[in-house]
N, CA, C and O of each residue as an XYZ file, in Angstrom:
868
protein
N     106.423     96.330    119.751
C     105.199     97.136    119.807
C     104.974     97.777    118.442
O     105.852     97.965    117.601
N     103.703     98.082    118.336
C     103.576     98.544    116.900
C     102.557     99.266    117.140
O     101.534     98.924    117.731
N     102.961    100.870    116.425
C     101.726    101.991    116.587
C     101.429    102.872    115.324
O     102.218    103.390    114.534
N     100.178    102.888    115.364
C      99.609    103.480    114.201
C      99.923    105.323    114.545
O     100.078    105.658    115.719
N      99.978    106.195    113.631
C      99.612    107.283    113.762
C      98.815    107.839    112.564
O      99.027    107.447    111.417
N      97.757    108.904    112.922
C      96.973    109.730    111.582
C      97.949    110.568    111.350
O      97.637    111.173    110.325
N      98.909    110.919    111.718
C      99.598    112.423    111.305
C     100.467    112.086    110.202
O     101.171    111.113    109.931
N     100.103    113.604    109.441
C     100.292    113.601    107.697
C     101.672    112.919    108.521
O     102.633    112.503    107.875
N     120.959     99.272    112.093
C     120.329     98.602    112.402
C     119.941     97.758    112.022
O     120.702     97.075    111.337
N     118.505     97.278    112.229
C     117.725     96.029    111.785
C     116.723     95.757    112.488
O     116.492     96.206    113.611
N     116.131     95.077    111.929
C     114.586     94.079    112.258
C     114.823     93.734    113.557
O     115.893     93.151    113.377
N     114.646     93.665    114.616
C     114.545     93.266    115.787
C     113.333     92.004    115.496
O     112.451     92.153    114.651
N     113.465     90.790    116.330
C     112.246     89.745    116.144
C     111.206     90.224    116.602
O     111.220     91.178    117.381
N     110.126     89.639    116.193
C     108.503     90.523    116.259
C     108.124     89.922    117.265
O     107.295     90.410    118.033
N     108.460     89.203    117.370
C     107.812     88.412    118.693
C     107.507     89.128    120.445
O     108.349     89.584    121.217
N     106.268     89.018    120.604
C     105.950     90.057    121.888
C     105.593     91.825    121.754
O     105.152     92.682    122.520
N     106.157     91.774    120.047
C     105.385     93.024    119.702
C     104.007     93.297    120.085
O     103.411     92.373    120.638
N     103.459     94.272    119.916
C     101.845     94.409    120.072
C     101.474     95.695    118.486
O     102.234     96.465    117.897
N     100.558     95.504    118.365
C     100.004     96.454    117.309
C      98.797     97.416    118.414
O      98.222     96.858    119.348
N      98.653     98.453    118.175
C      98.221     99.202    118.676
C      97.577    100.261    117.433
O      98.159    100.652    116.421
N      96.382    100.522    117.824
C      95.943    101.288    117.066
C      95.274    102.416    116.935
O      94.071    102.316    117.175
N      95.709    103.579    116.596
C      94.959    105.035    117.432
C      93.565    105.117    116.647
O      93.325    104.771    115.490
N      92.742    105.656    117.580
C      91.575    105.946    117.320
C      91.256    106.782    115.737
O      90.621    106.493    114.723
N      91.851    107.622    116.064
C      92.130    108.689    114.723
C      92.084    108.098    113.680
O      91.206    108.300    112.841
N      93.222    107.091    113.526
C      93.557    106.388    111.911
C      92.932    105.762    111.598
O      92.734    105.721    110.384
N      91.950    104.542    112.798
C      90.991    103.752    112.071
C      89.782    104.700    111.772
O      89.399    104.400    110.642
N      89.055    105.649    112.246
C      88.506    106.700    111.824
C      88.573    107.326    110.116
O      87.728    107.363    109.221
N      89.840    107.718    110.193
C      90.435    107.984    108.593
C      90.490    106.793    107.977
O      89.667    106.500    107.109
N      91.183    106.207    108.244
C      91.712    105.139    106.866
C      90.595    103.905    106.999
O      90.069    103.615    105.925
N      90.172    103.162    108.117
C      89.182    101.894    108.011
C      87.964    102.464    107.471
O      87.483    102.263    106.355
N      87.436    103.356    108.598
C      85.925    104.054    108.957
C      85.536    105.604    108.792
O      84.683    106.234    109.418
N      86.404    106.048    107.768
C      86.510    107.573    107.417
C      84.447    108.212    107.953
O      84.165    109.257    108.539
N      83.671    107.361    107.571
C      82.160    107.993    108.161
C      81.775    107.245    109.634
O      80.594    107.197    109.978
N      82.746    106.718    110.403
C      82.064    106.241    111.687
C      83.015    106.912    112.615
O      84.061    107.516    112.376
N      82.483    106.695    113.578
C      83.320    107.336    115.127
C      83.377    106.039    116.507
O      83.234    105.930    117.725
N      83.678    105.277    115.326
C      84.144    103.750    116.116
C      85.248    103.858    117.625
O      86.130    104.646    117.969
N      84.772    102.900    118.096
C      86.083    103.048    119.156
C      87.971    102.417    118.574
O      88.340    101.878    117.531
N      88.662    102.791    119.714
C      90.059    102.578    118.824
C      90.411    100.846    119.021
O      89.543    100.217    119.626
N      91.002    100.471    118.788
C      90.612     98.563    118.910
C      92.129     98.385    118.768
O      92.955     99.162    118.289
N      92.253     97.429    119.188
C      94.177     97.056    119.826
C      94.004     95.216    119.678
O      93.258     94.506    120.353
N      94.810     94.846    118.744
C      95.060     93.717    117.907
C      96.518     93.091    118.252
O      97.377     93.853    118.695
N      96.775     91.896    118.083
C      98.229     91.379    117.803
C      98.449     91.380    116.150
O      97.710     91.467    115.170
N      99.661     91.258    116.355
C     100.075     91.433    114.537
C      99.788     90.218    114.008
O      99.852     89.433    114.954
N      99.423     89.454    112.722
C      99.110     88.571    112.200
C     100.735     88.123    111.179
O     101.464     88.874    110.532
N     100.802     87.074    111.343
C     101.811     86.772    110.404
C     101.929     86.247    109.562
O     102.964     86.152    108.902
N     100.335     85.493    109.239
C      99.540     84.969    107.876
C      99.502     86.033    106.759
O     100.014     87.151    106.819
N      98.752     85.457    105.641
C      98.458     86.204    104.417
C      97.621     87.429    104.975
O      97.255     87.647    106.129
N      97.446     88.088    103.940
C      96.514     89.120    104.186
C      95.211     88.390    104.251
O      95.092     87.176    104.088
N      93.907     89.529    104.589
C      92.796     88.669    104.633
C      92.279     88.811    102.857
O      91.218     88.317    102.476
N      92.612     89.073    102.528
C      92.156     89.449    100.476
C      93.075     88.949    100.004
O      93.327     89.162     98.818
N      93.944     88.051    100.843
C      95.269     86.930    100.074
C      94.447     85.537     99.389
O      93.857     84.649    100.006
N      94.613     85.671     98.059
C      94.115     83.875     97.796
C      94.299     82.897     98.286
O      95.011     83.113     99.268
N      94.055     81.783     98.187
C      94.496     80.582     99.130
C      96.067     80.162     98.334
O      96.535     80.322     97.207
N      96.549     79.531     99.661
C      98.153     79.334     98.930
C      98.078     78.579     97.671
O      98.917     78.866     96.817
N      97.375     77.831     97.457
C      97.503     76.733     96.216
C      96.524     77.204     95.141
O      95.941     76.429     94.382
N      96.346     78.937     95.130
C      95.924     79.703     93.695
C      97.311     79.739     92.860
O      97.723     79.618     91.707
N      97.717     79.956     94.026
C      99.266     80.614     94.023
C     100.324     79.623     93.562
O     101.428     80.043     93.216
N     100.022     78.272     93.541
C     101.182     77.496     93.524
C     101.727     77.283     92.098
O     101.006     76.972     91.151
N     103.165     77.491     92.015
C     103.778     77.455     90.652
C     103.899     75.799     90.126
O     103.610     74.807     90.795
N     104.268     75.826     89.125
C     104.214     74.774     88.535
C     105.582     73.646     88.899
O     106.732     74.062     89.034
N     105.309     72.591     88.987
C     106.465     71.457     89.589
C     107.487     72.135     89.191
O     107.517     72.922     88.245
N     108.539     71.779     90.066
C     110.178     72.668     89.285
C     109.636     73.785     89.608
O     109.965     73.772     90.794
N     109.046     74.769     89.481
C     109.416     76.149     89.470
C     109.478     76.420     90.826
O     108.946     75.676     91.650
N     110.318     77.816     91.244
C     110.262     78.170     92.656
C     109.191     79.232     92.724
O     108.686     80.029     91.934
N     109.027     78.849     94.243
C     107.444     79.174     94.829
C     107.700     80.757     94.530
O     108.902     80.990     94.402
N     106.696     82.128     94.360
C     107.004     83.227     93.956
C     105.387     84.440     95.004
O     104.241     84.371     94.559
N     105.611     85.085     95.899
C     104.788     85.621     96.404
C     104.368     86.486     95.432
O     105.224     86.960     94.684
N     102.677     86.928     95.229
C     102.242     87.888     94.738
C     102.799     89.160     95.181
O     103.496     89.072     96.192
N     102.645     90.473     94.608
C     104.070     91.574     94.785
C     103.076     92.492     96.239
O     103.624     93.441     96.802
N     101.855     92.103     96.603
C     100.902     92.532     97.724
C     101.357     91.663     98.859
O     101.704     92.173     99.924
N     101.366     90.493     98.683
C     101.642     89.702     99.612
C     103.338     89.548    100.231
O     103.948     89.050    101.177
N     103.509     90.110     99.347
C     105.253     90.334     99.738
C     105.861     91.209    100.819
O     106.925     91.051    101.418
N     104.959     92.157    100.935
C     105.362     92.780    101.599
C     103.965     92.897    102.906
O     103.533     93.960    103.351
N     103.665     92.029    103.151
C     102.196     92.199    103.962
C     102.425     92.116    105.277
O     101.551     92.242    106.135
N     103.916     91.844    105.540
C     104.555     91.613    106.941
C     105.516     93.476    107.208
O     106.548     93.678    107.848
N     104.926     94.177    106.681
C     105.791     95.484    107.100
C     104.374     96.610    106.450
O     104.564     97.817    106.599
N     103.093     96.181    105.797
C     101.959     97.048    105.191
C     100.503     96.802    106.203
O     100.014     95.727    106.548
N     100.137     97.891    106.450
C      98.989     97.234    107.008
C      97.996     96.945    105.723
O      98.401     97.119    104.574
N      96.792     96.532    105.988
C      95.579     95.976    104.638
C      94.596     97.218    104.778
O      93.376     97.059    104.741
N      95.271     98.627    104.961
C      94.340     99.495    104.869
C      93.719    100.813    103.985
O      93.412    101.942    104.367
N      93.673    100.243    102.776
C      94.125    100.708    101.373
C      94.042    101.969    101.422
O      93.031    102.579    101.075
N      95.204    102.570    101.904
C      95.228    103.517    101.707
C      96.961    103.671    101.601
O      97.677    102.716    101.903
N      97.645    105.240    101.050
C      99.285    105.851    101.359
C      99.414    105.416    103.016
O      98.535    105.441    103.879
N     100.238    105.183    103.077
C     101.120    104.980    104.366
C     103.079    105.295    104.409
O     103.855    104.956    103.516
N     103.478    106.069    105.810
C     104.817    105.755    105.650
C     105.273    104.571    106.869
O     104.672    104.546    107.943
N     105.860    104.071    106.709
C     106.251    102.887    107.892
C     107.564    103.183    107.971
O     108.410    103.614    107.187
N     107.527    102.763    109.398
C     109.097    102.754    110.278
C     108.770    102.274    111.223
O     107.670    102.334    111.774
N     110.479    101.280    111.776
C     110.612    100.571    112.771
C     111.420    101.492    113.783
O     112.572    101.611    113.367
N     111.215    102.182    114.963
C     111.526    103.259    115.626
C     112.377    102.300    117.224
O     112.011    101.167    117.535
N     113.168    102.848    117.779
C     113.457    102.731    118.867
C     114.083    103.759    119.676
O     115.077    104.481    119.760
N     112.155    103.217    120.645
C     112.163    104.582    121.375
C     112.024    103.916    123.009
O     111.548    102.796    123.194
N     112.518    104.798    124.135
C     112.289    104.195    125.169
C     112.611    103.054    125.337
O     111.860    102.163    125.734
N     113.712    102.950    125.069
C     114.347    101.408    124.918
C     113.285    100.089    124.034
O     113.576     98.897    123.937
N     112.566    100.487    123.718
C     111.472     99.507    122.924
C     111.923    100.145    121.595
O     112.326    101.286    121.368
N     111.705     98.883    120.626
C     111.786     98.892    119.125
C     110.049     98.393    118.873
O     109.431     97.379    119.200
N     109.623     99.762    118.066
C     108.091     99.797    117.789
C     108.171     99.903    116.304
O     109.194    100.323    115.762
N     107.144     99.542    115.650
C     106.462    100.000    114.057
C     105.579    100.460    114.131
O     104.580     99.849    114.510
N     105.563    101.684    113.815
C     104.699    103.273    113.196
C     104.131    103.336    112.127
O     104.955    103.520    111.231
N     103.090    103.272    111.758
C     102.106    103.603    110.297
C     102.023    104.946    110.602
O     102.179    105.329    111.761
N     101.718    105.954    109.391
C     101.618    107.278    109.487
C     100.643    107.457    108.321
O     101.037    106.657    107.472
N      99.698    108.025    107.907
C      98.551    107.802    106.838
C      98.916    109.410    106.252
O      99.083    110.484    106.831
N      98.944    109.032    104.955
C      99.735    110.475    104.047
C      98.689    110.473    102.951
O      98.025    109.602    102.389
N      98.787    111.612    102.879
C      98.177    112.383    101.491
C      99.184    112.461     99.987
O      99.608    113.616    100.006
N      99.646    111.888     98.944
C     100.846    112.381     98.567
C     100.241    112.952     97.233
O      99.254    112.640     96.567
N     101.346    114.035     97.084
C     100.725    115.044     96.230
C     100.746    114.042     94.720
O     100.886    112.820     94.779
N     100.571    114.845     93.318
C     100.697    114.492     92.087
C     100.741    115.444     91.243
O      99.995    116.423     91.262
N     101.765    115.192     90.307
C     102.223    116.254     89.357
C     103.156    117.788     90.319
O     103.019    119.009     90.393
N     103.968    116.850     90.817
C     104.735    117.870     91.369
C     106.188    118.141     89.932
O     106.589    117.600     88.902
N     106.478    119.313     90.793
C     107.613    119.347     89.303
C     108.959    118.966     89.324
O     109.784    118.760     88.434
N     108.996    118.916     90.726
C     110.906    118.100     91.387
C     110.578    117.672     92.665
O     109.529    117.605     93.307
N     111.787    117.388     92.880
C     111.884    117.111     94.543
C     111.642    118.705     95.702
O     111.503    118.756     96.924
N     111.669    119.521     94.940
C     111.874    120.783     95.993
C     110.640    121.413     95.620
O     110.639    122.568     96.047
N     109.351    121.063     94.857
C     108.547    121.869     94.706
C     107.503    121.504     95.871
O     106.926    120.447     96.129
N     107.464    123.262     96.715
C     106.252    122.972     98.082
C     105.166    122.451     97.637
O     104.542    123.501     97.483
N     104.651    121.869     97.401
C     103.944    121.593     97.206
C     103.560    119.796     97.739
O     102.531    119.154     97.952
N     104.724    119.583     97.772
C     104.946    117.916     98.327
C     104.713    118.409     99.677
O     105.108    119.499    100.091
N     103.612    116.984    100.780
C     103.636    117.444    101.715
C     104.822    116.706    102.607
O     105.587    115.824    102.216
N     104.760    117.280    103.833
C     105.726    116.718    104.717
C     105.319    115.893    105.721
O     104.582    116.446    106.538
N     105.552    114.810    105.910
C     105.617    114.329    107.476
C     106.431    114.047    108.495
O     107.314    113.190    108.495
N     106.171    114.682    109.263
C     107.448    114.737    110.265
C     107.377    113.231    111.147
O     106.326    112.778    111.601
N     109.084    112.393    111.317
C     109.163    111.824    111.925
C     110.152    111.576    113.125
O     111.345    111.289    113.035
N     109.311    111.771    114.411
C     110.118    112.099    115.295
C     110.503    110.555    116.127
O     109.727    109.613    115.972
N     111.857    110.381    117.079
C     112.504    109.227    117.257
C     113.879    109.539    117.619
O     114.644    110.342    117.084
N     114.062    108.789    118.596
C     115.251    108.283    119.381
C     116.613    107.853    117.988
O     117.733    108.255    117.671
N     115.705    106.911    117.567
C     116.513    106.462    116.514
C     115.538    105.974    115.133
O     115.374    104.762    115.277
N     115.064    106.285    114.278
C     114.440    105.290    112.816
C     115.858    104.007    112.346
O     116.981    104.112    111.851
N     115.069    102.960    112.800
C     116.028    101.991    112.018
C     115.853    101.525    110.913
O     116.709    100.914    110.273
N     114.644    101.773    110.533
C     114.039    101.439    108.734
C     113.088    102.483    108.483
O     112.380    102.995    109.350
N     113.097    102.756    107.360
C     111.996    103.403    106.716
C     111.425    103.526    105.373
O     112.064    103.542    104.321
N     110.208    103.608    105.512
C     109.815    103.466    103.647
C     108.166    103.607    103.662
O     107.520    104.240    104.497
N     107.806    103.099    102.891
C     106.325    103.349    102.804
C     105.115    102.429    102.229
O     105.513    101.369    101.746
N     104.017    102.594    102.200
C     103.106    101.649    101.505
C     102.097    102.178    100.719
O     101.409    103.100    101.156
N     101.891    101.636     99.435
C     100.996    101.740     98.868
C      99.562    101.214     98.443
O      99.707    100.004     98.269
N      98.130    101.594     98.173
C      96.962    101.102     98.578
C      97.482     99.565     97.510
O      98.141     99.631     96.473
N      97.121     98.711     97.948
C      96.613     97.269     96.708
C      95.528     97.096     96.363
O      95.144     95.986     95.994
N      94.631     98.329     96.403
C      93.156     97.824     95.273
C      92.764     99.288     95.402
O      93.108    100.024     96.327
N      92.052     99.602     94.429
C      91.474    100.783     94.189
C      92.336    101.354     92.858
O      93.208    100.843     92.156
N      91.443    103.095     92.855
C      92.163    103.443     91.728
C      93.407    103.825     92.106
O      94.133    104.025     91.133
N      94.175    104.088     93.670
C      95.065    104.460     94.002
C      96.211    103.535     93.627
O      97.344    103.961     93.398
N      95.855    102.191     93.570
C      96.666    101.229     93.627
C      97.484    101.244     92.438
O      96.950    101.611     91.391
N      99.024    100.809     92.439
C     100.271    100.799     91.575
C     100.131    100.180     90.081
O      98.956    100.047     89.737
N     100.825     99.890     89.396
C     100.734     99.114     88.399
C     102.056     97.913     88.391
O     103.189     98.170     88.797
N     101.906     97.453     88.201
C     103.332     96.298     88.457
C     104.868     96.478     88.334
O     105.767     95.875     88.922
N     104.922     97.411     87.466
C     106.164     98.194     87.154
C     106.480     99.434     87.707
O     107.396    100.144     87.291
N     105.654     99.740     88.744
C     106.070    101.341     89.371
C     107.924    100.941     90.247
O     108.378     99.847     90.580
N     108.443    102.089     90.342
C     109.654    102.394     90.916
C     109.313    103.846     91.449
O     108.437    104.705     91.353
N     110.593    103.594     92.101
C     110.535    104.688     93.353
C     112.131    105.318     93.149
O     113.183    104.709     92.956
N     111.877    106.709     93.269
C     113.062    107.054     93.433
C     113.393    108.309     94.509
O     112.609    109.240     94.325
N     114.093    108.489     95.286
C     114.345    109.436     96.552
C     115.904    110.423     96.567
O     117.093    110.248     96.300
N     115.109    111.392     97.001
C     116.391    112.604     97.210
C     116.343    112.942     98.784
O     115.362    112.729     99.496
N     117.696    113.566     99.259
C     117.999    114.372    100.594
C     117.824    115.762     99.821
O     118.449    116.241     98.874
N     116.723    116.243    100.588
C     116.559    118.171    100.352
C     117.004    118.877    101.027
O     116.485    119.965    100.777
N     117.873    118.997    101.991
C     118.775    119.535    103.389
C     119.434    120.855    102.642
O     120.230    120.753    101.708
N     119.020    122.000    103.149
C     119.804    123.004    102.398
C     119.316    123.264    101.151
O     120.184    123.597    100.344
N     118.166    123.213    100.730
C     117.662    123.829     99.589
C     118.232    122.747     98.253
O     118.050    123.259     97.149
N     118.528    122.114     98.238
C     119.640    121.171     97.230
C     119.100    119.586     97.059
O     119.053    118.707     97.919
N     118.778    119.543     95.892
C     118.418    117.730     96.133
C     119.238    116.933     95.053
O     119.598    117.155     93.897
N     119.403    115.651     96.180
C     120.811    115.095     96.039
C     119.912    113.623     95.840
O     119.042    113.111     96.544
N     120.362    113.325     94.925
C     119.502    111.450     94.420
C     120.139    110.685     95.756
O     121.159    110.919     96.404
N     119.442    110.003     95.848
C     119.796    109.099     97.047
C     120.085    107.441     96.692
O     119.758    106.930     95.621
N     120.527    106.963     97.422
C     120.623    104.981     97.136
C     119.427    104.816     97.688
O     119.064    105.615     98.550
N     118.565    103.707     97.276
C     117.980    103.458     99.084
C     118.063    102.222     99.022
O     117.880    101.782     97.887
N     118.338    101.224    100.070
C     118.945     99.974    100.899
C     117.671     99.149    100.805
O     116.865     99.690    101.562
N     117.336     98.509    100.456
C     116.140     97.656    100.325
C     116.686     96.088    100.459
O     117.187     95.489     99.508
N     116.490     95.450    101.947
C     117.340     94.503    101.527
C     116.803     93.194    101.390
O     117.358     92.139    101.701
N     115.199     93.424    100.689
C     114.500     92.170    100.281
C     114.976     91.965     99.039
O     115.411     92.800     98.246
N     114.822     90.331     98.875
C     115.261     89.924     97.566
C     114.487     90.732     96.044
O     114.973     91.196     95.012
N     113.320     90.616     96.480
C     112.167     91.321     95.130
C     111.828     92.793     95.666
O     111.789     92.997     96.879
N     111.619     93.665     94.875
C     110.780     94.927     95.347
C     109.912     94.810     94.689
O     109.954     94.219     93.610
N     108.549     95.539     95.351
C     107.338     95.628     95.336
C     106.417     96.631     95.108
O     106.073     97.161     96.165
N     105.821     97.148     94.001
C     105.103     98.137     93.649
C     104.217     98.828     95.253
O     103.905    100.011     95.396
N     103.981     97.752     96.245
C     102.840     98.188     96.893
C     103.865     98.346     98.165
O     103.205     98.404     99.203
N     105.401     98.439     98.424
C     105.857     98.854     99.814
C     107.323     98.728     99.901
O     108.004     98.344     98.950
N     107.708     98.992    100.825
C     109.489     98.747    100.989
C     109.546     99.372    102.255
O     108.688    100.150    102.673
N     110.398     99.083    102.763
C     111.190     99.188    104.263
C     112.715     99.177    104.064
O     113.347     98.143    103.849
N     113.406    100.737    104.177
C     114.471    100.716    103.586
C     115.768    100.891    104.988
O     115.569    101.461    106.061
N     116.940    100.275    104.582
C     118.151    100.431    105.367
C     118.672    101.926    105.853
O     118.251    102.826    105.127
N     119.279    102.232    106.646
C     120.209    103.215    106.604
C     121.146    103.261    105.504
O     121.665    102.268    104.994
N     121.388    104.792    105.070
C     121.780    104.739    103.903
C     123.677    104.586    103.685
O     124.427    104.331    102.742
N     123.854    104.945    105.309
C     125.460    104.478    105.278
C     125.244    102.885    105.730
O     124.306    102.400    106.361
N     126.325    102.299    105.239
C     126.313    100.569    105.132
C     126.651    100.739    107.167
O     125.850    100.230    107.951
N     127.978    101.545    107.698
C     127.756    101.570    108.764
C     126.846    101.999    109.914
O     126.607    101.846    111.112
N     126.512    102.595    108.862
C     125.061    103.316    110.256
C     123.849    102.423    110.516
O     123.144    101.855    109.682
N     123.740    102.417    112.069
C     122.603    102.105    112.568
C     121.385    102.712    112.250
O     120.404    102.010    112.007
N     121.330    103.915    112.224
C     119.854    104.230    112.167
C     120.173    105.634    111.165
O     121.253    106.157    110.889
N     118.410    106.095    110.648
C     118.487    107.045    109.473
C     119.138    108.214    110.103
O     118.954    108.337    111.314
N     119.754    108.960    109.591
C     120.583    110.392    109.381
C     118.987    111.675    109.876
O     118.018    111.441    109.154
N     118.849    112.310    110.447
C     118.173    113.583    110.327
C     118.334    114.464    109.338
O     119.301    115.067    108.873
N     116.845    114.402    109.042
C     117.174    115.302    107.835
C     115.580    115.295    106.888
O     114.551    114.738    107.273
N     115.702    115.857    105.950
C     114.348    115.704    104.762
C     114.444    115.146    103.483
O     115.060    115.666    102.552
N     113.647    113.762    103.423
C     114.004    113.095    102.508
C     112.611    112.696    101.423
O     111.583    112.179    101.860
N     112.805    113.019    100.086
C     111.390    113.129     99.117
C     111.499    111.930     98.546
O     112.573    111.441     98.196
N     110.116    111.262     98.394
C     109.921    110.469     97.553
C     108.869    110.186     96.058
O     107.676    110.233     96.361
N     109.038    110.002     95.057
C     108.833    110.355     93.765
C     108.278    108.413     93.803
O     109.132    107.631     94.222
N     106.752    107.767     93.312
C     106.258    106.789     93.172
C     106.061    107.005     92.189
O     105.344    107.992     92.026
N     106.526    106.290     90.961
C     106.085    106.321     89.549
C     105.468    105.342     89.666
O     105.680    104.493     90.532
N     104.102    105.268     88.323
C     103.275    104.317     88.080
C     102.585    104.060     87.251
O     101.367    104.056     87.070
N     104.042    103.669     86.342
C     103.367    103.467     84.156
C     102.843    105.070     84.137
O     103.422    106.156     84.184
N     101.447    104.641     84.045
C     100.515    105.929     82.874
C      99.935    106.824     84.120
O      99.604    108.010     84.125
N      99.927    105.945     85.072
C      99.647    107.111     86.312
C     100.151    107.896     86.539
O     101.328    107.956     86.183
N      99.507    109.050     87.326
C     100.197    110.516     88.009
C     101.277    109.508     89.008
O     101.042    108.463     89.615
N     102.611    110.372     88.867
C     103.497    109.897     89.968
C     103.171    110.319     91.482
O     102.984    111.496     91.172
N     103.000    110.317     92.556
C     103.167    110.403     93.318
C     104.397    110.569     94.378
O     105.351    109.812     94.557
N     104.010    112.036     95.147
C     105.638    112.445     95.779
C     105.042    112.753     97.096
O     103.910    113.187     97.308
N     106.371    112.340     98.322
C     105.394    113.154     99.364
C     107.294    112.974    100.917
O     108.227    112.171    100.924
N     107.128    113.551    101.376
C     108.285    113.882    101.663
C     108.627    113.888    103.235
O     108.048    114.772    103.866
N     109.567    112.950    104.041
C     109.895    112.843    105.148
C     110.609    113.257    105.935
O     111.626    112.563    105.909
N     110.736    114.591    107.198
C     111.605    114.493    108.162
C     111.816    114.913    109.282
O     111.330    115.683    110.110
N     113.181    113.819    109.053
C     113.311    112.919    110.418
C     113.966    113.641    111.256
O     114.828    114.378    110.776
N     113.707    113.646    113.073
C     113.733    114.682    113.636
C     113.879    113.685    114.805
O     112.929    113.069    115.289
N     115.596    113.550    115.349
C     116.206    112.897    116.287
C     115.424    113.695    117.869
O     115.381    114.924    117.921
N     115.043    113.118    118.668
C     114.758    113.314    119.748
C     115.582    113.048    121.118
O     116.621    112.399    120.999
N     115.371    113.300    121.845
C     116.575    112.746    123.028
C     116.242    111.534    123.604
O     115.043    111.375    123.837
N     117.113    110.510    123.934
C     116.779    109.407    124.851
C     116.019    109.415    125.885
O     116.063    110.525    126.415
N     115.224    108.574    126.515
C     114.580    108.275    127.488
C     115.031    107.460    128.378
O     115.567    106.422    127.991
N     114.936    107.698    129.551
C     115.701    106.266    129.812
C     114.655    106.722    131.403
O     114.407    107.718    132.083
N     114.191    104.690    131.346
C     112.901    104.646    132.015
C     113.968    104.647    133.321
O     113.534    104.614    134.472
């Protein structure tokens, strides 16, 4: 299952998922001036729809085939150019994916300055997490942006690893591991993230995660 929200382990197979989509977010992020109804889709596992045709794309004999750095990650981003945080959640015995549509600040001065906003993510368990960035507009990355993340727990920020366990990373998204190699799912807690981007304002905006109790249907 897969659910959108407006508010600021491993991969399980997608198959039989559903995408779901709250009214609110397509409001904000599709249709920010309409008051459309909320519309409920299956997930697509093709290119994006603003993906070129595969054979723009095709490298030269001998070379290995190489996804554009948008299209790379188009299986964990929705195409809704806008900040997003994503996570694969399991809740109610179902493993779902959550969009969350963020504001993230710029020209903050660290990881601890209020000024970064927060989004709270609540869950049974987060088994991935990370975020997305717009691919067109002026919001959009530059090819060389990196990302870098702290734990703020206790007033104190502590650089973090983060687990990314695609071969390439991608200016426009990531979906990251638990940060112990043994742990199943993310740690509780508040975790900042810092989007550099070349000559652009960096972008920071800050997550946490807030264990809930089991359900059990």
């Amino acid at each position: 299952m897969y659910r959108v929200s407006g508010s600021t382990g491993r991969h399980e197979p997608a198959a039989g998922w559903f995408v779901v989509v709250a009214v609110f977010l397509v409001i904000l992020v599709l249709k920010p001036w309409s008051s459309g109804d909320p519309s409920i889709a299956t997930p697509s596992h093709g290119a994006r729809p603003n993906s070129p045709p595969a054979d723009a794309a095709r490298p030269p004999d001998g070379a290995p085939a190489r996804l554009d750095p948008a299209s790379a990650v188009a299986d964990i981003c929705l195409d809704a150019g806008t900040w997003l945080v994503t996570s694969v959640q399991r809740d109610q015995g179902k493993t779902i994916r959550v969009w969350r549509a963020i504001l993230p600040a710029s020209g903050a001065s660290g990881p601890l300055d209020p000024s970064i906003p927060q989004t709270q993510v609540r869950s049974e368990g987060v088994l991935e997490l990370g975020w997305c960035a717009p691919d067109r507009g002026a919001e959009a990355p530059s090819q060389g942006a990196s990302i870098d993340a702290w734990s703020t727990d206790g007033g104190d920020a502590r650089p973090i690893h983060l687990v990314d366990p695609r071969p390439e990373t991608s200016p426009y998204g990531a979906l990251y591991l638990p940060l112990e190699p043994s742990a199943t799912i993310w740690a509780p807690g508040v975790y900042v993230f810092r989007h550099a981007s070349g000559g652009a304002a960096d972008r920071w905006f800050s997550l946490r995660i807030e264990a809930i109790p089991s359900v059990r249907g």
